[in-house]
Every structure is written in structure tokens, then in C-alpha cells.
N, C-alpha and C positions, 0 to 999 in steps of 0.2 A: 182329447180336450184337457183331459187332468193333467197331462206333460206340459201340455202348452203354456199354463194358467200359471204351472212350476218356474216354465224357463221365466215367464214374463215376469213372476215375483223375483225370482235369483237377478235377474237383469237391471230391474227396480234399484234392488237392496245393491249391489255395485255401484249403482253410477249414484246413491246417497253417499257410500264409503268412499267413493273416488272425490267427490264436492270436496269432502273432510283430506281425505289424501293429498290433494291439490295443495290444500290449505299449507300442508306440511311440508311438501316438496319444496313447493314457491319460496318457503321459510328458511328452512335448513339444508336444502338439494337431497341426493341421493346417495352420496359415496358412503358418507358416513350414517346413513338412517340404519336405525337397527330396527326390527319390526315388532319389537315391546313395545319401541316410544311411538311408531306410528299405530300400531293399535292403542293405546295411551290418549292417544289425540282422535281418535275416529269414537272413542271411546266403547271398544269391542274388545274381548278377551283375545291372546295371541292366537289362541285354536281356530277361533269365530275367523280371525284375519285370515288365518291360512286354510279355511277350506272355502273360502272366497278365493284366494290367491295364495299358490301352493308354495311358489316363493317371492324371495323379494324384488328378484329379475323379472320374474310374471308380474308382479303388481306394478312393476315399472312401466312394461308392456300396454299395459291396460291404462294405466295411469296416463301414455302418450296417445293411445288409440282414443281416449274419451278426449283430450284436448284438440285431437286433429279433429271431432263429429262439431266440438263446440264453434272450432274455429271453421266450420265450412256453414255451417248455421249463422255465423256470426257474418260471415261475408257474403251470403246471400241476402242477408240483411241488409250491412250496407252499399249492396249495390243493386236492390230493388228497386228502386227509383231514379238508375244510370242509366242511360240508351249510349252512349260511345263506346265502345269496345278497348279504346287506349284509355277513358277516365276508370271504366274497370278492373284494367291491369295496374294502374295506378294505385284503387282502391286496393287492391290484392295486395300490394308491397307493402303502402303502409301500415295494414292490417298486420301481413306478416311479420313485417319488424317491430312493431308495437309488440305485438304480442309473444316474440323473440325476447325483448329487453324487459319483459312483464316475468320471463320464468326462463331467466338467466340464472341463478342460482339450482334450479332443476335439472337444468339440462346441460349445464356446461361441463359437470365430471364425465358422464358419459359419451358427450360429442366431442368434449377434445382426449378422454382415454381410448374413445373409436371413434374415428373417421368416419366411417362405415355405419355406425350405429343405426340412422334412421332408412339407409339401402336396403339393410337387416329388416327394419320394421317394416318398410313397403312389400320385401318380396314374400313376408309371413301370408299363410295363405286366405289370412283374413281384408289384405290390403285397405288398410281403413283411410288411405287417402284417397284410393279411386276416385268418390266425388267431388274431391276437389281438382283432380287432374279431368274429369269432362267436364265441369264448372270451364276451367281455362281450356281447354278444346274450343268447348262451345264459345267462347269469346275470340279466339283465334279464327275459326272461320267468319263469325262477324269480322272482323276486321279483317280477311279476305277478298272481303265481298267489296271494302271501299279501298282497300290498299292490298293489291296483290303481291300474295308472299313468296316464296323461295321452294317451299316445302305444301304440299297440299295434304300432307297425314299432319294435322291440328294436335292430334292427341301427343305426337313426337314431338310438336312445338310445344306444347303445356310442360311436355316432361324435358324439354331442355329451358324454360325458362324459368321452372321450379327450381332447376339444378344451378342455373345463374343465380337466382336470387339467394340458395344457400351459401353459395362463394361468399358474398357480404357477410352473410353470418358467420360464416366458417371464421373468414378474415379480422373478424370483430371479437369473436371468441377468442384466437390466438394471438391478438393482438392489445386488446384490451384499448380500443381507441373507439370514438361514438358511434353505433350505430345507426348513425344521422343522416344518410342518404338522400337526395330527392327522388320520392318516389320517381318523376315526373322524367327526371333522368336517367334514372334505372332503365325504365320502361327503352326510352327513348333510343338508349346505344344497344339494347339489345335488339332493338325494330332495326336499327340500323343495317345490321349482318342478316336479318331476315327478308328485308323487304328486296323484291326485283328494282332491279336498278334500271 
């Protein structure tokens, strides 16, 4: 019980320093953050920052693992009160790109020095997007049900229409042109190559 009560306080005290961490990212990104000036800003001594987070590639880690829990919380939200399974998908994009172009300064050293970066983060063995790829499952077989699809493994369609939707960003990141998409669009040419003809 005393372990538990430990993990559950350390777990606390993170996702307060991660609020504050966000704060900084969003502000200044990560290439150049040194972990003075973000302990500085969290307002914790450098030692207190690093036996929370041992460096500054781990705090980054963590810092994208608590954004991807916010953003699946955040999209369960608004799509509590959707019953269509394409206004869903719809919801998911502009959620997603919103909140792309909300911490473009954070993520854009790391996604365009690695490609790769966030592959890295899904296949760590904590997978913190899981719920948001059976979130998109589970709306995939909904819309199964009224428009039969191509593919009957949902969770394979979640994880290539996650992968579509990065392309935009990929494409917006190295391009530096808006990422102003119709969700509605989005959605729609990607159903296009799924759905039975």
C-alpha cells in the first residue's frame, strides 16, 4: 500500500511539472531548451528536475506522453454527444490539427530532425497512444456497420488513418504552408480507398 500511495504521489508531482513544462515547450520548443531554464520555469531546483526526469530526451518523452492522455481526454469530450462515426473522424482531425498548430514550436525540431520520432514514441513499451488508436477502431467498426469497408481488422484502419492524418502534418511542418485542411475532406478521400465499391 506504501508503494502505491508513493507511485500515485510521484505520478501527481509529474503531470504538475509537465502543466509548467508544456508551458515552456509551447514557448521556446525543445532544441535549444537547457534544463536550468526549464527547471527555472517549473520553478524546481536542476536536481528536483532530474530525478523526476533523468534527461532531457526523457522529459521530452513524458512531456509528449502527457499531451497524447490530454488529447484523448480532450477528444472523448468532444465527441460525447456525436452518434455518426464520419462526424467523429471529422472531430478527430480537427482536434488533431488544432492541436498540431497549438505546439508547433514544440514539436517541430524533433519531427522534422526525426521523421521517425513519434513511431519511436508509439513502439516505447508504454504505448501511450493505444487509446486513442481503439478510440478510432471503435468508430471504424461503427461505420462498418452503415458503410462496408475494405479491411475488417478496425484497429489496422485506426493505425493507417492516424498515419494519413500525420502526412498533413508531416507536409505542413516541411513546408511551412497552413495547416487548414477540411477536416471533412480529409476524412472523405481517405473513406474513399477504404470503403467496397
Amino acid at each position: 500500500m506504501k508503494e502505491l500511495i508513493k507511485k500515485r504521489v510521484l505520478e501527481a508531482k509529474k503531470n504538475i511539472v509537465l502543466e509548467k513544462v508544456s508551458e515552456y515547450f509551447d514557448a521556446f520548443g525543445f532544441e535549444n531548451a537547457k534544463m536550468q531554464e526549464i527547471a527555472n520555469h517549473t520553478g524546481l531546483s536542476v536536481g528536483a528536475l532530474y530525478k523526476l526526469f533523468p534527461s532531457k530526451e526523457r522529459l521530452f518523452f513524458e512531456y509528449i506522453s502527457y499531451q497524447i492522455e490530454k488529447f484523448h481526454s480532450e477528444l472523448v469530450r468532444l465527441c460525447s454527444n456525436i452518434d455518426e462515426p464520419r462526424d467523429m473522424l471529422k472531430k478527430f482531425v480537427e482536434h488533431k490539427f488544432s492541436t498540431f498548430v497549438s505546439k508547433k514550436k514544440a514539436i517541430e525540431d524533433p519531427v522534422l530532425g526525426d521523421p521517425l520520432f513519434f513511431l519511436k514514441l508509439n513502439t516505447r513499451k508504454s504505448d501511450p497512444a493505444g487509446p486513442i488508436y481503439e478510440f478510432l477502431s471503435d468508430v471504424f467498426l461503427k461505420l462498418n456497420e452503415k458503410e462496408p469497408l475494405k479491411s475488417s481488422d478496425h484497429m489496422k484502419t485506426a493505425y493507417l488513418f492516424n498515419a494519413y492524418t500525420m502526412g498533413f502534418i508531416e507536409y505542413w511542418l516541411n513546408t511551412g504552408t497552413k495547416l487548414d485542411d477540411d477536416a471533412a475532406e480529409v476524412v472523405e478521400r481517405f473513406l474513399v480507398g477504404m470503403r467496397i465499391s
